[in-house]
C-alpha positions as a Markdown table, in Angstrom:
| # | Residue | x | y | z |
|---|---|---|---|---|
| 1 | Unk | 11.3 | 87.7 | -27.6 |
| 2 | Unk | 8.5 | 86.3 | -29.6 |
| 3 | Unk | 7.1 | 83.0 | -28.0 |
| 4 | Unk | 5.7 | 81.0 | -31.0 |
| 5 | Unk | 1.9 | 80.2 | -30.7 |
| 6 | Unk | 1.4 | 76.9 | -30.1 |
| 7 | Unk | -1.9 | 76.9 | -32.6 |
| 8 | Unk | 0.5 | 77.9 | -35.6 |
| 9 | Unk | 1.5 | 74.6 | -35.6 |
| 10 | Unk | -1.6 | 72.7 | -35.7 |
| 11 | Unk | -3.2 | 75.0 | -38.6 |
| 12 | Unk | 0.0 | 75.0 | -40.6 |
| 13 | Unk | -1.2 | 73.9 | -44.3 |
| 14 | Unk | 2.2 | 72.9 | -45.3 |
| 15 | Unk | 2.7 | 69.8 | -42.9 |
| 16 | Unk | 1.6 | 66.8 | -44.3 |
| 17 | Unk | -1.4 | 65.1 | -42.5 |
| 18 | Unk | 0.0 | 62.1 | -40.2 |
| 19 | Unk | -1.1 | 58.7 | -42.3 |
| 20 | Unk | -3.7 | 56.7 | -40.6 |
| 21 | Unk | -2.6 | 53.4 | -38.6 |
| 22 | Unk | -3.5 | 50.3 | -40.7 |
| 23 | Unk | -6.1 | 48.3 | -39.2 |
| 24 | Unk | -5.6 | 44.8 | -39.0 |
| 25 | Unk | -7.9 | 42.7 | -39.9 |
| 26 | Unk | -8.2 | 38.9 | -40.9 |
| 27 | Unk | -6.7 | 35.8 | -39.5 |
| 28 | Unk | -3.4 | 37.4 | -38.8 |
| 29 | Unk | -4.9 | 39.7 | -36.8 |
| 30 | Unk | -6.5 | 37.0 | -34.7 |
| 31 | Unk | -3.2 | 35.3 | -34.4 |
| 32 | Unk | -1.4 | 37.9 | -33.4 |
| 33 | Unk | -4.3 | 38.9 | -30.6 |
| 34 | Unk | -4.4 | 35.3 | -29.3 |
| 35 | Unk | -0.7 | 35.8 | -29.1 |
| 36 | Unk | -0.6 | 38.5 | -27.0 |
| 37 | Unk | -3.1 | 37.5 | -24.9 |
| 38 | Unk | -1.5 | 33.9 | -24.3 |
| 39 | Unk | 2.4 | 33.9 | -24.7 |
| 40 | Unk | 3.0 | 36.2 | -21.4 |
| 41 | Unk | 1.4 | 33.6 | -19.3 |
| 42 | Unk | 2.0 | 30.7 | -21.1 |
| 43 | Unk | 6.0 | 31.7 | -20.6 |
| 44 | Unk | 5.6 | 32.2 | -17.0 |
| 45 | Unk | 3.5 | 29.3 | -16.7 |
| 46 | Unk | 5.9 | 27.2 | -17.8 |
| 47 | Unk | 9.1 | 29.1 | -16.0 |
| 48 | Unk | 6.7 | 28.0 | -12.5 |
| 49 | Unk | 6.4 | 24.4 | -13.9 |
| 50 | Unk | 10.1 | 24.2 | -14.5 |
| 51 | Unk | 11.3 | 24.7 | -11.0 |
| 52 | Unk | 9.1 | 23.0 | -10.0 |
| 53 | Unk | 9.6 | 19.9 | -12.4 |
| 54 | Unk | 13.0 | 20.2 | -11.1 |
| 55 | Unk | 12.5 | 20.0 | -7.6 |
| 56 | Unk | 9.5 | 16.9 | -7.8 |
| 57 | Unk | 11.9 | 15.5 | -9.8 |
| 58 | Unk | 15.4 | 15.7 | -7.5 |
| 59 | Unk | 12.9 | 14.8 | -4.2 |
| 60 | Unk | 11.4 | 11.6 | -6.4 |
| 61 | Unk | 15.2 | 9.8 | -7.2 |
| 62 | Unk | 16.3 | 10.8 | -3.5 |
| 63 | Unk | 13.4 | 8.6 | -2.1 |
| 64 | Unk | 13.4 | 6.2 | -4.3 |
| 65 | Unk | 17.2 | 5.5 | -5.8 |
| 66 | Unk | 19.1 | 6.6 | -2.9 |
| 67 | Unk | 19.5 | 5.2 | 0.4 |
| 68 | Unk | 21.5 | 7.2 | 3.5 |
| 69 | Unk | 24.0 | 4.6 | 4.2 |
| 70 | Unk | 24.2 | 2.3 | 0.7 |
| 71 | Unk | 24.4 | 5.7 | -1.6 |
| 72 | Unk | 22.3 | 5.4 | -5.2 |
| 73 | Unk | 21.2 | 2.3 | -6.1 |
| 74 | Unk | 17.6 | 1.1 | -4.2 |
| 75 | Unk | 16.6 | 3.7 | -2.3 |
| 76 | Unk | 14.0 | 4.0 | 0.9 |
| 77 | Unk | 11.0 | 4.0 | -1.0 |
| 78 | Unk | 12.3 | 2.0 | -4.4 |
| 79 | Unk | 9.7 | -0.4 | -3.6 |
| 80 | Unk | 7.1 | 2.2 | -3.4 |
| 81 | Unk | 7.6 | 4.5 | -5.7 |
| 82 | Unk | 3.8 | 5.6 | -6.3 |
| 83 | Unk | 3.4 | 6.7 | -2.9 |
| 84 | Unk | 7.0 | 8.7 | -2.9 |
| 85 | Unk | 5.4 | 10.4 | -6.5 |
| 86 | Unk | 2.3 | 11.2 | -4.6 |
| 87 | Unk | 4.6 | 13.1 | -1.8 |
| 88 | Unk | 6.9 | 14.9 | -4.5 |
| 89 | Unk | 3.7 | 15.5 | -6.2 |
| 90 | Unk | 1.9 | 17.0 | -3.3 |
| 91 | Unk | 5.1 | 19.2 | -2.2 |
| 92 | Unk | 5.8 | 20.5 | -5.7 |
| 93 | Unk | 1.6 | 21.5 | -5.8 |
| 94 | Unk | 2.0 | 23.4 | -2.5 |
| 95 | Unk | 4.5 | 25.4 | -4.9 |
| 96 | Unk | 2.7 | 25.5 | -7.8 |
| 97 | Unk | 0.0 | 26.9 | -6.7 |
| 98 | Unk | 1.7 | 30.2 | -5.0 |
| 99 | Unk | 4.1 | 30.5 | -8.0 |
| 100 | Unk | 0.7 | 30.4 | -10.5 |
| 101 | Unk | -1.5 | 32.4 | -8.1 |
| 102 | Unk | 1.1 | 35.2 | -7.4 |
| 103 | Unk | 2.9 | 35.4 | -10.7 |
| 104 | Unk | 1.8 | 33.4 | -13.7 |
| 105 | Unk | -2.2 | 34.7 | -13.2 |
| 106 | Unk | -1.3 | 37.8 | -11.0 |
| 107 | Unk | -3.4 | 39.9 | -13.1 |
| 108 | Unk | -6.7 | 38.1 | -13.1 |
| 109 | Unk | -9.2 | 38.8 | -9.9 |
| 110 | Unk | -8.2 | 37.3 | -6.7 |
| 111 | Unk | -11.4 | 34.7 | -6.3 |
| 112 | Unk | -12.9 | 33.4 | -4.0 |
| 113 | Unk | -9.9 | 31.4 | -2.3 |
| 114 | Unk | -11.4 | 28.4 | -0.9 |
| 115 | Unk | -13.0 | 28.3 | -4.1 |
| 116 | Unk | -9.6 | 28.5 | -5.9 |
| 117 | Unk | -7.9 | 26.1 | -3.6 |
| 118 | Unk | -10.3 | 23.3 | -3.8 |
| 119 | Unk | -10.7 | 23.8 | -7.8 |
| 120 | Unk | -7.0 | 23.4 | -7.4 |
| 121 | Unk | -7.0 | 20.2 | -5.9 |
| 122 | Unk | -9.4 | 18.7 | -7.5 |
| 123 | Unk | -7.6 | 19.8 | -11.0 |
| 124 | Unk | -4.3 | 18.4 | -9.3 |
| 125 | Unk | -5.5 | 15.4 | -8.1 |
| 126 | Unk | -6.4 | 14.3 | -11.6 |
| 127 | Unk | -3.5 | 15.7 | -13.0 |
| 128 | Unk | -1.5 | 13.3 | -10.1 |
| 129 | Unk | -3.8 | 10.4 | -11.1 |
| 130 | Unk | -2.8 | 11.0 | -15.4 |
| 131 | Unk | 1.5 | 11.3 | -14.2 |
| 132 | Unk | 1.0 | 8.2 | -12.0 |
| 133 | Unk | -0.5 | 5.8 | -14.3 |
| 134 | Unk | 2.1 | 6.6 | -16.7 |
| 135 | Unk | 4.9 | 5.6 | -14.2 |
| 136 | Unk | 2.7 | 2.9 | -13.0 |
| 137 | Unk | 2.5 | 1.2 | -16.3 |
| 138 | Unk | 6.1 | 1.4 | -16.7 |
| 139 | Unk | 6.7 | 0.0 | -13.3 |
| 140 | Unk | 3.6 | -2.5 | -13.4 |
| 141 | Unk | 3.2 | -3.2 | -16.5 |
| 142 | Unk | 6.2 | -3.1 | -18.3 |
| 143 | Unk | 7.8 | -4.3 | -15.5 |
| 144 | Unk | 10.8 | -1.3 | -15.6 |
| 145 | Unk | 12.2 | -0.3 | -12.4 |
| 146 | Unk | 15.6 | 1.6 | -13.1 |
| 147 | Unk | 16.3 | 5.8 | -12.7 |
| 148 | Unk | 15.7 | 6.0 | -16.4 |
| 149 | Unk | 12.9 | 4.4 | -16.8 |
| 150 | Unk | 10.9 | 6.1 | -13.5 |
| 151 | Unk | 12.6 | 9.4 | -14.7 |
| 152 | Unk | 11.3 | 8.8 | -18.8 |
| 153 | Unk | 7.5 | 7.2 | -17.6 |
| 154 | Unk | 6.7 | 9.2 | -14.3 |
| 155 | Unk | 9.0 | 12.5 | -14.1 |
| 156 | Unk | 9.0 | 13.3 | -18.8 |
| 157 | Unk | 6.0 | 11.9 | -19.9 |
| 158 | Unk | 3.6 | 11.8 | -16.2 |
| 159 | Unk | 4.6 | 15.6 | -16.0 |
| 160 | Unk | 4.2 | 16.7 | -20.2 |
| 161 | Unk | 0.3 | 15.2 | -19.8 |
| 162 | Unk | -0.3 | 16.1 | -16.3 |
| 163 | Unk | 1.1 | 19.6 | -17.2 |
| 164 | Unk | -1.1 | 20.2 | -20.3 |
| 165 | Unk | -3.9 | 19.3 | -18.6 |
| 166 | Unk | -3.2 | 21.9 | -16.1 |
| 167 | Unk | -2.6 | 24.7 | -17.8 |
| 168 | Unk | -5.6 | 24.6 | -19.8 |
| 169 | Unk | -8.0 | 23.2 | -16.8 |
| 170 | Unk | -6.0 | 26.4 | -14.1 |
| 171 | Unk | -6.6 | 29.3 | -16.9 |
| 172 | Unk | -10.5 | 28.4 | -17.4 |
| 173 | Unk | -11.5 | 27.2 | -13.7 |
| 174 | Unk | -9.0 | 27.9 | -10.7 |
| 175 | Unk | -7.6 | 31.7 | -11.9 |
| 176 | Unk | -10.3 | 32.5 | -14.3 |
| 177 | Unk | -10.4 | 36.1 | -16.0 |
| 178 | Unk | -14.0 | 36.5 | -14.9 |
């Protein structure tokens, strides 16, 4: 039995030569690499800040529109809804932080981690300050005080700036590539 010779087939004149890959080149190219690099985390990123969006915001309207014996309506902390934001706030960070280190910047070098934790609260401190003013102004200024206006003001629009400014200030300076 003849075993064919594995050379034959490399030498063979009659195969066509395999066309070279184009390269890419231009702005497309750019996009598509900025792409790449981005969309995996941004996607996980934003899967971590959605659980956790929904959990700050379930523990927010159980302090502050429901009481234990009266049901929803004014709730323990209705009068005080800053300092129940500032608990939800701090819970959900605990969360945040493990769901971002572990999974949505797994890849990057572990750092320092008192580094990474105190970067961290100093980025979520200001991010707390930019969602609270924006329910503060609804409740202080504007004078709104029902579910949907705390739920628009502090949970929609507090966590869509507070949340931008995270992701760009965690990327750069809490889980940077190094």
């Amino acid at each position: 039995m003849l075993t064919p010779d594995p050379q034959a087939e490399i030498a063979d004149p009659t195969r066509p030569a395999p066309s070279p890959t184009p390269q890419r080149t231009g702005i497309r190219a750019s996009l598509r690499a900025l792409l790449d690099e981005h969309l995996a985390s941004t996607v996980k990123f934003l899967l971590v800040g959605g659980i956790v969006f929904l959990l700050d915001a379930a523990m927010y309207n159980v302090l502050v529109f429901w009481h234990p014996t009266d049901g929803w309506g004014e709730g323990l902390m209705h009068h005080n809804p800053l300092t129940a934001k500032v608990l939800t706030i701090g819970a959900a960070s605990c969360l945040t932080y493990l769901g971002n280190r572990l999974w949505t910047f797994g890849d990057r070098p572990r750092p320092d981690t008192t580094r990474s934790i105190m970067l961290f609260i100093l980025v979520n401190v200001i991010a707390s300050g930019l969602q609270l003013s924006c329910l503060g102004f609804s409740r202080y200024v504007l004078g709104l005080d029902s579910l949907l206006a705390d739920n628009i003001s502090g949970t929609l629009i507090g966590q869509a700036v507070s949340t931008s400014f995270r992701y760009v200030t965690y990327g750069r300076f809490v889980f940077p590539r190094r």
